[in-house]
DRENDREN-707869 format. One line per 4 residues: number of its first residue (from 1); their letters; for each residue x negated, y negated, z negated of C-alpha. Coordinates in Angstrom, 2 decimals. Layout:
N
NUM = a = X,Y,Z; ... $
# end
This chain:
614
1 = xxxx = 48.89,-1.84,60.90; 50.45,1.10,58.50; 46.18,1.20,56.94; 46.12,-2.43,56.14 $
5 = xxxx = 50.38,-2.32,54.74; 49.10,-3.04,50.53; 46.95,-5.85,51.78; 49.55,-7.27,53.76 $
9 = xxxx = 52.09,-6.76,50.80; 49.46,-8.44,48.74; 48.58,-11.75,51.24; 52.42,-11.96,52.09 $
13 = xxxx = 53.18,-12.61,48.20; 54.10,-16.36,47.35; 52.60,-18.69,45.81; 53.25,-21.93,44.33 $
17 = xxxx = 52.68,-24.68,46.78; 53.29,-27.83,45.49; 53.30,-30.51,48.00; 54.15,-34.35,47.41 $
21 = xxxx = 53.82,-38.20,49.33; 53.64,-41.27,48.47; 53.98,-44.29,50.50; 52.41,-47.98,49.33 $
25 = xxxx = 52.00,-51.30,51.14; 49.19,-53.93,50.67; 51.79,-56.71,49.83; 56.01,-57.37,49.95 $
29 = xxxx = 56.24,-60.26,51.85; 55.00,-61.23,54.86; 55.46,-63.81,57.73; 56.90,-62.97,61.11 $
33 = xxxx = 53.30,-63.47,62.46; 51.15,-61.71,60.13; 50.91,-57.78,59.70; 51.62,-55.31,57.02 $
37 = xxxx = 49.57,-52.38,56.06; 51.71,-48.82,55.06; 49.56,-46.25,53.16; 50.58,-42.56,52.77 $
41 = xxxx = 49.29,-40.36,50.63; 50.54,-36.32,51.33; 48.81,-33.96,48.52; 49.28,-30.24,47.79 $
45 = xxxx = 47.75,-26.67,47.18; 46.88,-26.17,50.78; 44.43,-27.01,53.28; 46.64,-27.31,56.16 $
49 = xxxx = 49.06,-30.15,55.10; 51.81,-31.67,57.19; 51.77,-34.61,58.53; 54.63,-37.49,57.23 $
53 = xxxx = 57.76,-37.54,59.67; 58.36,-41.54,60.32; 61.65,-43.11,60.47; 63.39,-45.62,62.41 $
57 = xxxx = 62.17,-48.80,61.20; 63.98,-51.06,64.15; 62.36,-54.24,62.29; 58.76,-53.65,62.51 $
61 = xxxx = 56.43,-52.59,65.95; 54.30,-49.59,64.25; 50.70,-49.09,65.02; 48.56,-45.80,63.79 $
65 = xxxx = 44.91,-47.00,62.51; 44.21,-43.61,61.39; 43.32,-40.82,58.56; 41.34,-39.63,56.09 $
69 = xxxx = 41.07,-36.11,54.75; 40.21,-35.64,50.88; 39.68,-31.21,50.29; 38.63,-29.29,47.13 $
73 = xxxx = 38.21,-25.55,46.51; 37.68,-25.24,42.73; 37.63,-22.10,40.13; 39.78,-20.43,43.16 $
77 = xxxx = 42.32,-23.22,43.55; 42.64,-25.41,46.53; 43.71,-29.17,46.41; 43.73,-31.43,49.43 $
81 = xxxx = 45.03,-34.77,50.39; 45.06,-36.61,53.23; 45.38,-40.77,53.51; 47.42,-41.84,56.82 $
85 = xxxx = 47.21,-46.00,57.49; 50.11,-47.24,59.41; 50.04,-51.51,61.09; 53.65,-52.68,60.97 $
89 = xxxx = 54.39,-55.85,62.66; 57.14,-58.13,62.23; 59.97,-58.50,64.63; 63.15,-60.05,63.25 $
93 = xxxx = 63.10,-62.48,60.05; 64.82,-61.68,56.73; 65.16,-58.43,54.23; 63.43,-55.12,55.48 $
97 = xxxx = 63.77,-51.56,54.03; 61.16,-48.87,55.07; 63.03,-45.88,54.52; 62.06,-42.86,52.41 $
101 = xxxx = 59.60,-41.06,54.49; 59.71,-37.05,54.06; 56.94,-34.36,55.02; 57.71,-30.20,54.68 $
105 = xxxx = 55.71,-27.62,55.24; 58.44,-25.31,56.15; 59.25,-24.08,52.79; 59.85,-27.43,50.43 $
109 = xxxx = 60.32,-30.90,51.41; 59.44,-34.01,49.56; 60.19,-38.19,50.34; 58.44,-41.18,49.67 $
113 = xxxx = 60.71,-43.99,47.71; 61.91,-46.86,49.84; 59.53,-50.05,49.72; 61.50,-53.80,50.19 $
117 = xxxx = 60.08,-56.14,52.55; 60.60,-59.63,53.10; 59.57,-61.15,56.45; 59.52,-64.58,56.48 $
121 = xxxx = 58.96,-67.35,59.45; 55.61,-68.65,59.69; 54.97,-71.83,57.87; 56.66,-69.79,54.63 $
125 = xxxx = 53.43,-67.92,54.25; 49.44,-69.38,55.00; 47.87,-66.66,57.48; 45.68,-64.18,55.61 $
129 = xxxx = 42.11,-64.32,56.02; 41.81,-61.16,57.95; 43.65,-58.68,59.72; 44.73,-55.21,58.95 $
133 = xxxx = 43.22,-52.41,61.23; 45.81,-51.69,64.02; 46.23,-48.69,66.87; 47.46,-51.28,69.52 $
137 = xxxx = 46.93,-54.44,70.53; 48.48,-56.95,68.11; 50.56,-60.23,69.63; 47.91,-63.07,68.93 $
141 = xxxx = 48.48,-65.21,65.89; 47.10,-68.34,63.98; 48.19,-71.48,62.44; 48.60,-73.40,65.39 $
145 = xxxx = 50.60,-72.48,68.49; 47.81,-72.39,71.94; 47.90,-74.59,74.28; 49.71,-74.86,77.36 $
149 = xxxx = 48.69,-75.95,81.13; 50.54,-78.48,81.87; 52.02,-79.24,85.42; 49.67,-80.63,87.78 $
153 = xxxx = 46.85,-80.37,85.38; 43.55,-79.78,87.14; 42.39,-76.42,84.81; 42.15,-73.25,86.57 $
157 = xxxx = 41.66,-71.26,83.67; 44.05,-68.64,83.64; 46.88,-67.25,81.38; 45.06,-64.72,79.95 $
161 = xxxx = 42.41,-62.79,80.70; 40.86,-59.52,79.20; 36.65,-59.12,78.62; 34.55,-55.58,77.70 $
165 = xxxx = 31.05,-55.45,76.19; 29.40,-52.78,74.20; 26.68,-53.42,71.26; 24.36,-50.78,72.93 $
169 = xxxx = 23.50,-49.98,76.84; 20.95,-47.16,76.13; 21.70,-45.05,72.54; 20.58,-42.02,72.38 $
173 = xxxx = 22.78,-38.86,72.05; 25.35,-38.69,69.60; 24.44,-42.09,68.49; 27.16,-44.49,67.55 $
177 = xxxx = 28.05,-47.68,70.14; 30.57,-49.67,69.64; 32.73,-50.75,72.19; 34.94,-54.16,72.24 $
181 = xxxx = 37.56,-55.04,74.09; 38.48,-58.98,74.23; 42.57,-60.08,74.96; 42.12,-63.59,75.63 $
185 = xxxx = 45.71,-65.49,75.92; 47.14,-68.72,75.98; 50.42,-68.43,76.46; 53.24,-66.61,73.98 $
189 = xxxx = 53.85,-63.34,74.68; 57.58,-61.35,74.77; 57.13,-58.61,72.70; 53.55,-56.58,71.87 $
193 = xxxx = 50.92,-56.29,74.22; 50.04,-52.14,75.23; 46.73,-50.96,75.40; 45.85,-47.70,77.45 $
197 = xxxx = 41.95,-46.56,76.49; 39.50,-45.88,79.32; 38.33,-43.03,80.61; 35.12,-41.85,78.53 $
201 = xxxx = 33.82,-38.70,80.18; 30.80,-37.18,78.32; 31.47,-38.96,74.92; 33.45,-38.75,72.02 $
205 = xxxx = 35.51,-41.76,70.35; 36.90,-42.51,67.42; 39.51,-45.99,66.97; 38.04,-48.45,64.64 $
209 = xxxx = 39.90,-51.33,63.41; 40.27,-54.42,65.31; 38.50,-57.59,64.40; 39.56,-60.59,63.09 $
213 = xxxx = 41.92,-62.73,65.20; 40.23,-65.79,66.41; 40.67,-68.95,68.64; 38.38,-69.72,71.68 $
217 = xxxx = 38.29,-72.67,74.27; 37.41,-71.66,77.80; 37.25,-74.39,80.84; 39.18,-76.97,78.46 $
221 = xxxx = 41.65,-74.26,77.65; 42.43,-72.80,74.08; 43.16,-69.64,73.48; 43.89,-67.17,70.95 $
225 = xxxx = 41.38,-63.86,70.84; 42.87,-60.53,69.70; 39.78,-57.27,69.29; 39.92,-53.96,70.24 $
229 = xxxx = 37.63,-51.55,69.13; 35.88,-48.37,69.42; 33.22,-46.25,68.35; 31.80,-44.04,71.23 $
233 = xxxx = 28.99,-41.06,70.84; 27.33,-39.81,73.71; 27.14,-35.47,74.13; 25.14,-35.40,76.89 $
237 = xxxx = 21.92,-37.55,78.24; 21.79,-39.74,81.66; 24.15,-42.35,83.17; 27.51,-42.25,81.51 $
241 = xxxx = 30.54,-44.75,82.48; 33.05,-46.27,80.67; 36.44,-46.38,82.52; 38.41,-49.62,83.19 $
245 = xxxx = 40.43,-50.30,79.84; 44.25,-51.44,80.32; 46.50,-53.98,78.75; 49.84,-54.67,79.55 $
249 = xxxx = 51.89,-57.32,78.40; 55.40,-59.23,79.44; 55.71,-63.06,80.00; 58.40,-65.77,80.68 $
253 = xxxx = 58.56,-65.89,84.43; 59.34,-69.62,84.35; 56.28,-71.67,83.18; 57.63,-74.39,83.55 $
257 = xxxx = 59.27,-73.23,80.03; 57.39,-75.05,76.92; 57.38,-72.36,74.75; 56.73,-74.76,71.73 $
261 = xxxx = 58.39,-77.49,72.27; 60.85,-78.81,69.76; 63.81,-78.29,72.59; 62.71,-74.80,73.65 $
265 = xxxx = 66.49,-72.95,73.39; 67.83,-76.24,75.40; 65.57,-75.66,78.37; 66.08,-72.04,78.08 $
269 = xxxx = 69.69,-72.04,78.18; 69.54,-75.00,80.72; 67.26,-73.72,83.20; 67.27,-69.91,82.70 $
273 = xxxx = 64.15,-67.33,81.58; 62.97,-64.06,82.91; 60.11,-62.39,81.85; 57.46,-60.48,84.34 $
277 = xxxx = 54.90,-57.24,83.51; 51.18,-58.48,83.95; 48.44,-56.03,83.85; 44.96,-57.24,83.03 $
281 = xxxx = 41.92,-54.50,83.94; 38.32,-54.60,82.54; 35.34,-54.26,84.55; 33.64,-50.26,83.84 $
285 = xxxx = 30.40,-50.33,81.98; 27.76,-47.92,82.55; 25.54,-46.74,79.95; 22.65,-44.90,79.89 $
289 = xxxx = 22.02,-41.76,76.92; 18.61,-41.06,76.20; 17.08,-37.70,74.98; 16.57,-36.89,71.57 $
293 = xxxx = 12.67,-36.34,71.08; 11.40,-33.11,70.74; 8.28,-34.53,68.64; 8.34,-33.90,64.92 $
297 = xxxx = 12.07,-32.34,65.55; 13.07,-30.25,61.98; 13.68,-27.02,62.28; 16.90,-27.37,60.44 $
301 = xxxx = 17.92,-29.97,62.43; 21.52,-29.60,63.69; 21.99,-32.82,65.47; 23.19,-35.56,63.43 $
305 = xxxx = 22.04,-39.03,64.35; 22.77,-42.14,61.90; 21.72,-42.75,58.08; 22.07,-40.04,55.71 $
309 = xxxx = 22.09,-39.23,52.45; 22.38,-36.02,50.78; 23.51,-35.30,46.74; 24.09,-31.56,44.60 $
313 = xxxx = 26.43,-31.52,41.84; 27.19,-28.28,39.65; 30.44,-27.95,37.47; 28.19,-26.99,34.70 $
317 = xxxx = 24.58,-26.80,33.49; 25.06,-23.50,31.04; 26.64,-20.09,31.94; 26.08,-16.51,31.37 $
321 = xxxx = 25.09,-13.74,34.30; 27.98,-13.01,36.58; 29.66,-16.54,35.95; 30.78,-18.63,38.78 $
325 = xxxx = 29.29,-22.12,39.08; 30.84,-24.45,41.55; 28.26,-26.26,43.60; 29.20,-28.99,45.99 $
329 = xxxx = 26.96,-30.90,47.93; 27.48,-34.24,49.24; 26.11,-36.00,52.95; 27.43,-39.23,53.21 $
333 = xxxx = 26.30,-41.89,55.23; 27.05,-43.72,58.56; 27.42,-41.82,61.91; 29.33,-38.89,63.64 $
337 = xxxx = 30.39,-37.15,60.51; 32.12,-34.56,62.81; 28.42,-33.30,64.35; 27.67,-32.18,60.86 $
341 = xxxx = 27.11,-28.78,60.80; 26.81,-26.43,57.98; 24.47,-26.65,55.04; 22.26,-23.77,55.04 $
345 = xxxx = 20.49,-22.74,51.25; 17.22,-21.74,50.88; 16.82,-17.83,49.59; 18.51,-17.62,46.10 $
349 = xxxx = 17.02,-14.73,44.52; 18.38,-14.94,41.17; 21.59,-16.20,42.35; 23.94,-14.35,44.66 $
353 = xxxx = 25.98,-17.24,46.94; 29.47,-17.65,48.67; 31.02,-18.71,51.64; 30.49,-22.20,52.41 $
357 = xxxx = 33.87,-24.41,52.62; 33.51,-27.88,54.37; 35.79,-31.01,54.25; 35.83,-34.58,55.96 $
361 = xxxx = 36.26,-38.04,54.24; 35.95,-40.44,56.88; 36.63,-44.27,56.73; 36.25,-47.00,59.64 $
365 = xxxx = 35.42,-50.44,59.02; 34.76,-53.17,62.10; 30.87,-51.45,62.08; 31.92,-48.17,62.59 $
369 = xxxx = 32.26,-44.51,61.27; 31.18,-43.89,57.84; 32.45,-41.46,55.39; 30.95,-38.11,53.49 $
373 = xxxx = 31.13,-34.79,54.50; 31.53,-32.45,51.42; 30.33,-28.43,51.34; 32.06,-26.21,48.47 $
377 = xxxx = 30.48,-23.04,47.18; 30.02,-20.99,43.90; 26.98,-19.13,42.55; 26.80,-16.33,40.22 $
381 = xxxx = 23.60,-15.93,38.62; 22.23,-12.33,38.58; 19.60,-12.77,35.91; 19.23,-14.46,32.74 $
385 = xxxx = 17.09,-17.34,31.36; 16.32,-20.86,32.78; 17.25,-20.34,36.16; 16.23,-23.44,39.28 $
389 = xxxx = 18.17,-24.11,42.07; 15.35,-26.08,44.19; 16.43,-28.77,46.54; 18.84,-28.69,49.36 $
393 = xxxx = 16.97,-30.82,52.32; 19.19,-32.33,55.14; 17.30,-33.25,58.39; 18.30,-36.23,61.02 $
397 = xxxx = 17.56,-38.73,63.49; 17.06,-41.91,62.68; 18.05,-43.96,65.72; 16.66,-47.60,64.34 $
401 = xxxx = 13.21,-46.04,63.63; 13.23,-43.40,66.62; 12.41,-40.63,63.94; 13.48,-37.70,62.35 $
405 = xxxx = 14.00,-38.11,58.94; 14.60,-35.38,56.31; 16.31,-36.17,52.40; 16.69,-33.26,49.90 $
409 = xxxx = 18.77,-33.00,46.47; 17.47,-32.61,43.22; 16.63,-29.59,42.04; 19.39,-28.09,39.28 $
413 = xxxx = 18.40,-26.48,36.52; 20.75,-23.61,34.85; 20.20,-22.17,31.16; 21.95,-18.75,31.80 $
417 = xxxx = 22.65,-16.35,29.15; 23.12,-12.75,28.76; 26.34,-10.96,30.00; 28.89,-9.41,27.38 $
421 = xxxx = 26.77,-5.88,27.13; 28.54,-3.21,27.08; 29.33,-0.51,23.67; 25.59,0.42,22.66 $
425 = xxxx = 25.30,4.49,22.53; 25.19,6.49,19.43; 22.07,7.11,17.91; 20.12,10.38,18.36 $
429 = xxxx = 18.27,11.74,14.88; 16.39,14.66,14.57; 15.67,16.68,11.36; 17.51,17.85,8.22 $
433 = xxxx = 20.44,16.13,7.13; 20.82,15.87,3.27; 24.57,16.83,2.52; 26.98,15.41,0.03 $
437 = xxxx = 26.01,17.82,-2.91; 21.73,16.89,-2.61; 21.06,19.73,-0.81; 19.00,20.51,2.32 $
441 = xxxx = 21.32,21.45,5.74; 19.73,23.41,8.21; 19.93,21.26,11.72; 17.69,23.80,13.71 $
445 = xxxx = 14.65,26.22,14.03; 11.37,25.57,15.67; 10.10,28.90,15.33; 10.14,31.69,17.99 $
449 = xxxx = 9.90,35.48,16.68; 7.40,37.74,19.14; 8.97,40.69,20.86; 8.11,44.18,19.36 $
453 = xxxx = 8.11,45.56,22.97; 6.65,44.61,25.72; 8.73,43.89,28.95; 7.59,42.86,32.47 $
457 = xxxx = 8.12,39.50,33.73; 10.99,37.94,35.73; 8.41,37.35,38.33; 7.72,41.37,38.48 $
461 = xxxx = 11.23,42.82,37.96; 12.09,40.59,41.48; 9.05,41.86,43.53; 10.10,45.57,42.48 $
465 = xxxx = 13.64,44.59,43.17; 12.28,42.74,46.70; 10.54,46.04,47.45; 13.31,48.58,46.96 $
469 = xxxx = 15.74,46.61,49.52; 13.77,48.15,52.26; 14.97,45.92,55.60; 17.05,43.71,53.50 $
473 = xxxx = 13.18,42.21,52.70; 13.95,40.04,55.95; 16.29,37.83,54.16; 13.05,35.98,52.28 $
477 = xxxx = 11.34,35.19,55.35; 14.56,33.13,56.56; 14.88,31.72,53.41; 11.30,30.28,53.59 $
481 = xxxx = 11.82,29.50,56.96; 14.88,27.48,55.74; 13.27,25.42,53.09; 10.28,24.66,55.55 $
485 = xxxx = 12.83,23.11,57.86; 14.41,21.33,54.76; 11.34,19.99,53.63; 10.69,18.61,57.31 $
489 = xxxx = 14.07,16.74,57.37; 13.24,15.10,53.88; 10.27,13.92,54.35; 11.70,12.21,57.98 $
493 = xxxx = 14.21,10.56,55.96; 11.49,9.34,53.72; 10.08,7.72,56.68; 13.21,6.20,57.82 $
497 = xxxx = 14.25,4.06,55.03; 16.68,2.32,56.78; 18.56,4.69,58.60; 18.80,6.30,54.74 $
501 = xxxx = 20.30,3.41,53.27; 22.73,3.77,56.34; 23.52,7.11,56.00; 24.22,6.76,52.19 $
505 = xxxx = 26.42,3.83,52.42; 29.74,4.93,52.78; 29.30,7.38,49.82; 28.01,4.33,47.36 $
509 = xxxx = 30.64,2.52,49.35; 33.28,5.12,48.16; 32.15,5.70,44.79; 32.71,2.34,43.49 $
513 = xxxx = 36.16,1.92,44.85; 37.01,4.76,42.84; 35.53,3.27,39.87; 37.26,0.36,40.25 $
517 = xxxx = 40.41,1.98,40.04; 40.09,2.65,36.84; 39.01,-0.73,36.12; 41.62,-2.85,32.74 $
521 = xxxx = 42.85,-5.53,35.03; 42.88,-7.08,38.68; 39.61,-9.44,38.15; 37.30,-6.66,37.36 $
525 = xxxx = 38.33,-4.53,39.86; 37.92,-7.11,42.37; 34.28,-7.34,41.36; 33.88,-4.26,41.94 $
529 = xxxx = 35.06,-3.91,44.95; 33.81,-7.15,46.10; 30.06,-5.58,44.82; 31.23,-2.10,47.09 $
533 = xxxx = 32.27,-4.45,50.09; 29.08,-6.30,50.25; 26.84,-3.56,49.38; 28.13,-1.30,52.06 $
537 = xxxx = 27.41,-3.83,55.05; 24.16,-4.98,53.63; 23.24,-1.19,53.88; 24.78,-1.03,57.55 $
541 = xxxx = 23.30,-4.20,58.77; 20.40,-4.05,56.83; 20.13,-6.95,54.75; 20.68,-7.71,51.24 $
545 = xxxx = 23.98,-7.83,49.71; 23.48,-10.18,47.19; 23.01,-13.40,49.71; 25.52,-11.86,52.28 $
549 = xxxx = 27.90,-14.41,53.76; 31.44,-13.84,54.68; 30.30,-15.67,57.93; 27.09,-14.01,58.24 $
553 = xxxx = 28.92,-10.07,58.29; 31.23,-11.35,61.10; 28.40,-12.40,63.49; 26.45,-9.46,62.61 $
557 = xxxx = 29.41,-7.31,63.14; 30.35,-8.75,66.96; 26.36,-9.29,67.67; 26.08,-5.04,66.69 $
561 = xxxx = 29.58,-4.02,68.56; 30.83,-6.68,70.46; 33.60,-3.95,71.42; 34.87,-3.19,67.88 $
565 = xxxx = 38.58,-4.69,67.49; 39.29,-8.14,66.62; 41.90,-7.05,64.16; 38.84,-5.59,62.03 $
569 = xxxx = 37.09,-8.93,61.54; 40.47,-10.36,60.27; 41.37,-7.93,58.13; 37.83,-8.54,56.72 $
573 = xxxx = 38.57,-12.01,56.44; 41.10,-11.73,54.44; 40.31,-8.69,52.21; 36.85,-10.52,51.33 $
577 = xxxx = 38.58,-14.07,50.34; 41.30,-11.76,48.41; 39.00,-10.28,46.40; 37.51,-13.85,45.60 $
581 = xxxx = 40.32,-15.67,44.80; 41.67,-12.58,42.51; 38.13,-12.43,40.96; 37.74,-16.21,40.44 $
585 = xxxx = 41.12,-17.26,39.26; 42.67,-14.30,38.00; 45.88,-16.22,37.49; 46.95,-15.74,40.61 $
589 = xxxx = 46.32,-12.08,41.15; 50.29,-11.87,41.31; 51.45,-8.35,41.63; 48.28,-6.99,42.61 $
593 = xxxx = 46.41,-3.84,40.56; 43.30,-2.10,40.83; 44.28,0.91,42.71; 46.37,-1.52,45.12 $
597 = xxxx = 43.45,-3.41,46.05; 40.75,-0.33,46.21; 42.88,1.36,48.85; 42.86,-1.84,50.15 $
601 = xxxx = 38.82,-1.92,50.41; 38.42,1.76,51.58; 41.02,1.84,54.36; 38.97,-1.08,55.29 $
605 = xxxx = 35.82,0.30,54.87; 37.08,3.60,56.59; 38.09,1.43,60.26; 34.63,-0.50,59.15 $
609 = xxxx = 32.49,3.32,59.72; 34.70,3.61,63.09; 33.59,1.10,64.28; 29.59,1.67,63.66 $
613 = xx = 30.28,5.32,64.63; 31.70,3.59,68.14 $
# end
């Protein structure tokens, strides 16, 4: 660890992280039999944010429906934000408080302000036309209480009673089906009913928000209808099952008890009320996962299935060579956003790329996942003039059509400019240079005077000298000998490009970290050094540096030594995103300097050479 100590001095500086929530509700009042929706919003600097700490609120049953991640990486600065939905529901009538609700990240805290509730009894407020997405399921509501079975009636209909269906008995993999659970009840409940999910081996699932509340008459029996969703994707093909799904729910033990009857506290005081635990179980559903085609499969097809759509979008249309561009592309659409994988560019000649950064925004509506998955990168251009970035193409199945469908961006079009050249050299003249007074300076002669005597030739003084050694005359045929054997080893390195531009790459490796010690300020020696970093495994691995990936030199490196230490590949992590966040936002260099961060580069470019020496 004593190689990598001015890198770690360097990552273990702080920075400013600013962090901040804010909590919202859709409305202030609501009845004792409708539900209220709690937003939070936690933002900062970082990609890993916290997540909100709750409070006690004793007067409201809270439900999670879920979250939403919003991430940006721009000019070298992150920004991210992340959306949590919270279902309260009622419990007790009158004023409500929900309490300032904090979040920390182990270095600052901050709190939400307090939001005032009013919870009112039913016929204060009408029901609202729909229902607010909820985790668990939700005590029925309406405007009117359910009916009852009477004593002695003749209706068998039950209670309650709890259904399963799904939209879609044979998707195909990784397609989206939507599962719906039914609560059917007709009696009032004490307290919330729980819900415990099934058991879906070989799929993934994501909680969507439950459907409207609705009424329902079954065998002359009415009864209020409470949904539970959820969106399920197959991973594998063949016969899949869904597990039973679970609710549990209390109940007055004594019938006989009229719930809604205008003397309800007189028979419950007169005759006495319990409550018992029912547990209602759905039948399993079995489901059968079908095989994506191998007809007309893309080859860049990673496996997303749903509709797609795919968009480019530069920060700017005009720069000059070695300028960074941010480029984000968009894929939005409906489907498993998760099974996205990452966007690969076509070859950028005239444009050298970065890592690739990736962030989720995903929403859930009663029809399923939707949402956008958004890729972050910056180009410098290399060259000037009008420069094209052709179009991105995203491939994937279409499950209505049974096809494979592929959508591209449009091209972007760059006018790039000149760098800032550097001091032009002095000009070179030949000739006579006419002084101050008019007159003609000698510069130089161009004439060459014949010797008066004539003296033998370099070539002849040696051969006399050659033949006067006597055995010392042994010495030439070595040295021709020698330059033979030199000659060999050249021209076998001419035939071995590659293992040239091996051999050769720790010294080019080398001599731009010392240049870039010399460099004015932090941001152009980190180009530098970035430039040595890349160019030295390009020559290694032999490919080219200018389209080298941070993520493409780690899977070269284990694929080429699967042995070398893992403390290697993280020190190269974090050297190469140093050197890009120093070069790209230069106000945050902090305390680093150029010869700080190219002792950095060669110690790690020194363990680097172990390693391929290994």
């Amino acid at each position: 660890m004593r190689r990598f100590a001015p890198l770690l001095l360097l990552l273990a500086a702080p920075a400013s992280a600013a962090l901040d929530i804010s909590a919202s509700v859709n409305r202030n009042s609501v009845a004792i039999n409708e539900q209220l929706v709690l937003t939070l919003v936690v933002a900062g600097d970082q990609s890993n944010l916290p997540p909100p700490q709750l409070p006690s609120m004793p007067r409201f049953n809270v439900h999670n429906a879920g979250r939403s991640t919003n991430f940006s990486f721009v000019n070298g600065r992150i920004s991210s934000s992340v959306q949590y939905t919270f279902v309260l529901v009622p419990r007790l009538i009158g004023n409500a408080v929900i309490p300032p609700i904090s979040v920390s990240n182990g270095r600052e805290q901050a709190q939400s302000q307090p939001i005032q509730v009013t919870i009112l009894r039913p016929e204060a407020t009408p029901p609202a036309s729909s229902a607010a997405p909820a985790r668990a399921a939700p005590q029925p509501r309406g405007s009117r209480a359910p009916a009852r079975a009477r004593p002695g009636s003749e209706s068998q209909a039950p209670d309650m009673y709890v259904t399963a269906e799904i939209d879609k008995s044979s998707p195909y993999v990784n397609e989206q089906t939507i599962l719906t659970v039914r609560f059917h009840t007709a009696v009032r409940l004490l307290g919330n009913a729980e819900w415990a999910e099934p058991v879906t081996n070989g799929m993934l699932t994501e909680d969507l928000p439950p459907g409207p509340h609705s009424e329902k008459t079954h065998e002359g029996r009415r009864y209020m209808v409470s949904e539970i969703r959820m969106a399920l994707f197959p991973i594998q093909p063949g016969k899949l099952q869904i597990g039973e799904s679970t609710i549990k729910t209390r109940v007055a033990r004594n019938r006989s008890v009229d719930p809604f009857a205008a003397d309800f506290f007189q028979q419950f005081f007169s005759q006495g009320i319990g409550s018992e635990v029912q547990v209602l179980k759905t039948r399993p559903i079995t489901l059968t996962a079908r095989r994506l085609p191998e007809a007309g499969k893309p080859s860049g097809f990673t496996g997303a299935v749903g509709k797609f759509t795919i968009d480019a979008e530069a920060d700017r249309s005009s720069a000059k060579v070695g300028d960074a561009i941010n480029l984000t592309l968009r894929v939005e659409g409906r489907g498993n956003l998760k099974a996205i994988g990452d966007l690969e560019l076509p070859p950028l000649d005239e444009f050298r790329a970065y890592e690739m950064v990736g962030s989720l925004n995903q929403a859930k509506d009663a029809d399923g996942v939707t949402g956008s998955k958004v890729f972050k990168t910056v180009l410098t251009p290399k060259v000037s003039g009008t420069l094209t970035l052709p179009a991105i193409p995203f491939s994937f199945f279409d499950p209505d059509t049974g096809r494979y469908r592929t959508v591209k961006t449009k091209p972007l079009e760059f006018s790039v400019e000149p760098g800032d050249a550097a001091a032009a050299p002095a000009p070179i003249s030949f000739g006579a240079a006419v002084n101050g007074g008019g007159q003609i300076t000698t510069v130089t002669e161009d004439i060459r005077y014949l010797h008066n005597q004539l003296r033998p030739s370099a070539q002849t003084r040696w051969a006399s000298l050659v033949a006067s050694a006597g055995s010392l005359t042994v010495f030439p045929a070595f040295l021709f000998i020698g330059s033979l054997g030199w000659s060999f080893y050249r021209d076998r390195q001419l035939q071995d490009p590659v293992g040239a531009r091996r051999r050769g790459a720790i010294g080019r490796a080398r001599s731009l970290a010392r240049e870039a010690r010399s460099a004015p300020d932090p941001a152009s020696a980190a180009a530098k050094l970035s430039d040595a970093l890349s160019g030295y495994l390009g020559d290694k691995l032999d490919r080219s540096a200018s389209g080298l990936t941070l993520k493409e030199a780690q899977e070269a490196l284990k694929s080429r030594n699967p042995g070398a230490p893992e403390g290697h590949l993280d020190q190269l992590r974090r050297v190469w995103r140093e050197l890009e966040r120093i070069r790209f936002a230069p106000s945050q260099s902090g305390d680093a300097t150029s010869s700080g961060l190219a002792d950095c580069v060669r110690e790690l470019i020194d363990a680097l050479e172990e390693d391929f020496k290994a």
